[in-house]
N, C-alpha and C positions, 0 to 999 in steps of 0.2 A: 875261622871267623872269630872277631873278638867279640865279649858278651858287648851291648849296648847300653853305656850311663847315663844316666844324669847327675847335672853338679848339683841341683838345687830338688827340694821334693813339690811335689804338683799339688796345689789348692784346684781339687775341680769345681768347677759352676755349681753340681749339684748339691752339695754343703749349704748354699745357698735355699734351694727349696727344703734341704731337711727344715731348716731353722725355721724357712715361713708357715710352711703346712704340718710343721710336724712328724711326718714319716718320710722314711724314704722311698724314694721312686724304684720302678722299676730299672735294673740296672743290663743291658743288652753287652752282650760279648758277638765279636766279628759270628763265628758260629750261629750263634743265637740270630741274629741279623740277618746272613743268607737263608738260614730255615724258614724264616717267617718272609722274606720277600717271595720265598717260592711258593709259600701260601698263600697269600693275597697278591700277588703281584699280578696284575690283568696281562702282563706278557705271556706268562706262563698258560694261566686259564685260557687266554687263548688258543697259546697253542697246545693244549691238550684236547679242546673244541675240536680245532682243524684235523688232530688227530683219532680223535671218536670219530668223525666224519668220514675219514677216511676209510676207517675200520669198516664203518656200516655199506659205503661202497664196493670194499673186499666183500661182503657179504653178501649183498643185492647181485654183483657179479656171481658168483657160485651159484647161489638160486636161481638165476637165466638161466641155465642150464640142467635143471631138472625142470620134470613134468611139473605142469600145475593145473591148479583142477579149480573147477566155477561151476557153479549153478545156473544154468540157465531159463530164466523165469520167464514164459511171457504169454499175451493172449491176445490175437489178431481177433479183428470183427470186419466183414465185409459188407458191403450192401447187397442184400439179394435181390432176384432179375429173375427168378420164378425158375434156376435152375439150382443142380447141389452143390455149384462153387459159388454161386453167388458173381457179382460183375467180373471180378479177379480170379480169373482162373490158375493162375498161379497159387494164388492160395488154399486152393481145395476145398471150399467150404464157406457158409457162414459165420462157423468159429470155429478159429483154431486156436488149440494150446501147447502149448511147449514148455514143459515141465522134464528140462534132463539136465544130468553132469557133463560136464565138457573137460575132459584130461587131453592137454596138448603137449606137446614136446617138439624142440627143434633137434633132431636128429643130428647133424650134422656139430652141434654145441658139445660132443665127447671128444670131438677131434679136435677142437678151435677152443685153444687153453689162452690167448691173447689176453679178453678181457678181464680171467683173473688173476695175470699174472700182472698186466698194467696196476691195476687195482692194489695189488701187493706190492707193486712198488712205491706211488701216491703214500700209501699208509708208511713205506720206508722211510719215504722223504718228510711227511709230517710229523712222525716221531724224530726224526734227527733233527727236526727243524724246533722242538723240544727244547732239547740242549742248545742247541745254536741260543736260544731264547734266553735260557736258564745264563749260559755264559753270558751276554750281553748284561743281563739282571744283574749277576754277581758282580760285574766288572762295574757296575754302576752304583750297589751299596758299600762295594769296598771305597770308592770317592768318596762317597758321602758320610760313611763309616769313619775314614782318617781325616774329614775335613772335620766331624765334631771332636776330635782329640787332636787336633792340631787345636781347633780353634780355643778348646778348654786350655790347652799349655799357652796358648798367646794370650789368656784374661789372668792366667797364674802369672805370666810375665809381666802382665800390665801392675798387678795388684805389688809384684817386686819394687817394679821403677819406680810405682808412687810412693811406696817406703823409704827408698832413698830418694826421690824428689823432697819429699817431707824432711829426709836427715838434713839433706845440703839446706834446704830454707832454713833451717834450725839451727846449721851452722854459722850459715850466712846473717842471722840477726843479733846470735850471740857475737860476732866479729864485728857489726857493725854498734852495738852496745858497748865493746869496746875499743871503738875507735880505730878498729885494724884494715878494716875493708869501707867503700861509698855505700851509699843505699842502692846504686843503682845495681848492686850485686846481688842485694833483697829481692829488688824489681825481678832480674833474672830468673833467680830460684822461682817466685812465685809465678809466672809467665811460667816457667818449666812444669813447675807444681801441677799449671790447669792443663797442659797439655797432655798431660800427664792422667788426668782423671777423666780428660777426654778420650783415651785410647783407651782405657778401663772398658766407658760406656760403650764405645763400638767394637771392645773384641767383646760384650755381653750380647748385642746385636748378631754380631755375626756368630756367635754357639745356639742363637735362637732360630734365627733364620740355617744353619746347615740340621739343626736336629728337624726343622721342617722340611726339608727336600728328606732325609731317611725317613721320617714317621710315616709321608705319604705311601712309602713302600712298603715297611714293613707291620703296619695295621692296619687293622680293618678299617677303622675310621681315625677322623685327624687328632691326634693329642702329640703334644710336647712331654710331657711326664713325666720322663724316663731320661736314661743314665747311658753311656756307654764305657765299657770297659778302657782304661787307655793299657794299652799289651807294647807299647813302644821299646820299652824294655825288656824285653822278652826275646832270648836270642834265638833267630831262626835257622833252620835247613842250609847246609852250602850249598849252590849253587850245581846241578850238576855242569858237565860238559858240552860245549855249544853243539857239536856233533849228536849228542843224548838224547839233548833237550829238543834238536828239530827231527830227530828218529820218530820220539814221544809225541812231539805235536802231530806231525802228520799220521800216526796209530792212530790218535784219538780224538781228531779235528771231528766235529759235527759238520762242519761247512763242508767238507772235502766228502762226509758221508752223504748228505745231501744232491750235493754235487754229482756224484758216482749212481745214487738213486737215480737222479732225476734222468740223467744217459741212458738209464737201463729203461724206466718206462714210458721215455721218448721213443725206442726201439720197440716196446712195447705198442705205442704207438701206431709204428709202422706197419707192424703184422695186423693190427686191427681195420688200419685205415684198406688193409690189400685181400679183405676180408670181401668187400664190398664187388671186386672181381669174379667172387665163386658162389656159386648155386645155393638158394637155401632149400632144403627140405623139412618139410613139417609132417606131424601125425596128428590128426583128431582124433580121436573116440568120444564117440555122443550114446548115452544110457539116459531111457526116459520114456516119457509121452509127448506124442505131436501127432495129434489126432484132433478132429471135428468135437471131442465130447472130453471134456475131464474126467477121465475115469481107467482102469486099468483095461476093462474087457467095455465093448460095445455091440450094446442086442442090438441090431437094425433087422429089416425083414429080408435085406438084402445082404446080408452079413451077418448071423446070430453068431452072438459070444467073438466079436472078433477081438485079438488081442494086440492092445494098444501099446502096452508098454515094452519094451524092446532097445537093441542099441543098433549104433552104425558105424563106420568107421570111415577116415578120408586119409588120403597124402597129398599133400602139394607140394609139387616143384618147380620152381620161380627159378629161371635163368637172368641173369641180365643182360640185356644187349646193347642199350642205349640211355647216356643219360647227360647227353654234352659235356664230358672230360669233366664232372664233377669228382668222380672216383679220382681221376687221375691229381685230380688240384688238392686233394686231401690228405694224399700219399706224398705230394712234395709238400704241403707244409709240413706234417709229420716230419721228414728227413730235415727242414730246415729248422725244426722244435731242436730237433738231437746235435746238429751240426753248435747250434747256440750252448745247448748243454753242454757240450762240449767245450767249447772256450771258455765257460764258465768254471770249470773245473779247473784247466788251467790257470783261470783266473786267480782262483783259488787259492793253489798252492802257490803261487808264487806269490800271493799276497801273506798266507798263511806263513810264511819262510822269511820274509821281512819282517813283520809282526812281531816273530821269535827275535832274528836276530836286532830288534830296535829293544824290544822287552829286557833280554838279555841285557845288552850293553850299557841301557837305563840302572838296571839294576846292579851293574858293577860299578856304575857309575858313582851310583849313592851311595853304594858301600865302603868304597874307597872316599869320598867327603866324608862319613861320619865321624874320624875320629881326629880331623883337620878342623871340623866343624866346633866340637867339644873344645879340641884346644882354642879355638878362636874364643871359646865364648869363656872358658877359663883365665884368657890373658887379659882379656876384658874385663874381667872381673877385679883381675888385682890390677889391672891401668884405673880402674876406679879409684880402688883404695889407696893407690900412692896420689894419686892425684887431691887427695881429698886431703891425704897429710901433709902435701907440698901446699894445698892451698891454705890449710888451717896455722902454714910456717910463713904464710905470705910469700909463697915464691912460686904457687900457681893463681892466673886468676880465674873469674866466674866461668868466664866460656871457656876455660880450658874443663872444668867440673863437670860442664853441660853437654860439652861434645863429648866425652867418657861417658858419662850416664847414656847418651844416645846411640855410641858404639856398643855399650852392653846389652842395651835392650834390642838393639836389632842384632848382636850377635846371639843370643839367646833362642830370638825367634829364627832367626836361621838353622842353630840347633835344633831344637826341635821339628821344622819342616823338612831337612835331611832326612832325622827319623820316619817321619811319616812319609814322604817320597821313598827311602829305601822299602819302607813297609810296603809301599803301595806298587812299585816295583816288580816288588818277589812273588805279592799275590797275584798281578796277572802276570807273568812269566810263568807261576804252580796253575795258576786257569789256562793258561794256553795249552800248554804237556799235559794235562788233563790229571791233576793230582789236585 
């Protein structure tokens, strides 16, 4: 790969704030930029939310499945009717209390691993869903990241043409002082002159408004402030081989892991929703008082010192039999959840595979213009200069000056947006292959 030049050196914007405020700004390098979007970025925060969430679910799940234990507090009052239960014979009494622990367990929950493995996948799919996140993010301050060093090398290029906008009216008035050229060739220059400080002012607009689409991302709150490295010059990594590069994506796609999660606890799913066909078994054990009197032992005349506190134990077994083909309509959506993830996956890759091979080609693309580009803006450069001593010999005139001047400056800025297209290229091609 060859290193990448420049003809001309880069006046950035920020020169500008040194002079007004006196220090310099914060200056951000691409690095610096992805670190701080994944800090504040609300894509991310979010999807680390969804994945705490997830986590706490894997947990609630595993707990179903041990015993758990409650206090049971309570105290019946009946109306009495002149006997010892009072109207409510059910209730044994005037007053009853119930003061015990209640340890329950579904028995049957050591066999039926369903819910935590669904759960463990959820949490799979919310952390992959993480990076899916994260790459979107990066893929979106690396834009905005070469759109400020595009836009700074297009206000350096403006602040060029108007130097030589300024020459050629300079020249153009000494010519007409004597007598070699019209005025209307002054006219020219100056009309170019303002055009010319008019592209000034909106590539300054536009380094203002692209440093505000990155600020939003990569701070906590809005400021302009800051600087960004221009790295355009800086020669990058070759390219591996297209076969490599779509080996490497598919390893390390977050989407395709998502994807693969979400099959497995749609499946997951399915054994939970067919859950709902087999028997539950439960255990209580109850330790306590439920007795006419709060108290451990009870003197009566008819029972002295009887002893209140005590435990009991129960099993339930719940068959089901009938519940109008709810069970059943639960079980085919589940399989029609998985059948979708499914295609989804597919989806996937095969988007995943295009991606590459477009990223790719993009980025061979620009590599191959960079150094067609350079020369354009090089011939350009001296189509100026002869043009300027053919016109100073009177053998070129105004608008041959001004159409030169205007092929430079948009060969220029062609130059440089190569660069930052190639830049931007190779970085999501290295985000895709997961490097």
């Amino acid at each position: 790969m060859c290193a990448l030049s420049r003809p001309s050196a880069l006046i950035p914007l920020f020169a500008l704030a040194v002079s007004s405020q006196g220090q310099t700004p914060l200056t951000i390098t691409l690095q610096d930029a992805l670190a701080r979007a994944r800090q504040y970025g609300t894509q991310i925060q979010s999807a680390n939310i969804n994945a705490a969430l997830a986590r706490e679910d894997r947990t609630q799940a595993k707990a179903a499945t041990l015993p758990s234990l409650n206090a049971f507090n309570q105290f019946i009052y009946t109306e009495g009717n002149g006997t010892p239960s009072g109207v409510y014979v059910a209730n044994d009494g005037v007053h009853v209390y119930n003061e015990q622990a209640q340890v329950h367990e579904e028995l049957l929950s050591f066999v039926r691993h369903g819910e935590i493995r669904r759960a463990m996948a959820a949490e799979a799919v919310a952390k992959a869903k993480i990076e899916v996140a994260q790459r979107g993010l990066n893929a979106t301050v690396i834009q905005d990241y070469y759109a400020i060093v595009s836009a700074q090398r297009r206000f350096a290029n403006a602040q060029t043409s108007l130097r030589e906008a300024d020459q050629f009216l300079d020249i153009s008035q000494k010519q007409e002082k004597g007598g070699e050229v019209a005025h209307a060739d002054v006219i020219k220059a100056q009309i170019t002159r303002q055009q010319r400080q008019r592209d000034l002012g909106d590539a300054d607009l536009n380094i203002e408004k692209a440093k505000i689409a990155l600020g939003v991302l990569i701070f906590p709150d809005f400021r302009t402030d800051y600087a960004v490295e221009d790295d355009l010059q800086q020669r990058l990594d070759l390219m591996p081989p297209l076969p490599e590069a779509r080996a490497k994506a598919a390893a390390s796609s977050p989407d395709l892991r998502v994807a693969q999660a979400t099959i497995e606890q749609s499946g997951y799913e399915i054994n939970v929703a067919r859950y709902a066909y087999l028997p539950s078994l439960g255990l209580d054990f109850f330790y306590g008082i439920d007795a006419n009197q709060f108290a451990v032992r009870t003197d009566r005349p008819d029972a002295p010192s009887r002893l209140n506190l005590g435990y009991s134990a129960q099993v339930t077994l719940n068959i089901p039999v009938w519940n109008w083909g709810a069970t059943r309509s639960k079980i085919k959506q589940a399989e029609l959840r998985q059948q979708q993830a499914e295609l989804d996956l597919t989806l996937a890759q095969r988007t995943l595979q295009g991606s590459v091979a477009a990223a790719y080609r993009e980025a061979q693309t620009a590599q191959a213009q960079v150094d067609s580009l350079r020369s354009s803006s090089d011939l350009s450069a001296e189509s100026l200069r002869l043009t300027l001593l053919r016109y100073q010999a009177g053998e070129a005139n105004a608008l041959e000056v001004v159409d030169a001047q205007t092929t430079l400056a948009q060969a220029r800025n062609a130059y440089d947006d190569g660069l930052a297209r190639y830049r931007v290229a190779m970085a999501n091609l290295q985000s895709l292959i997961g490097n």
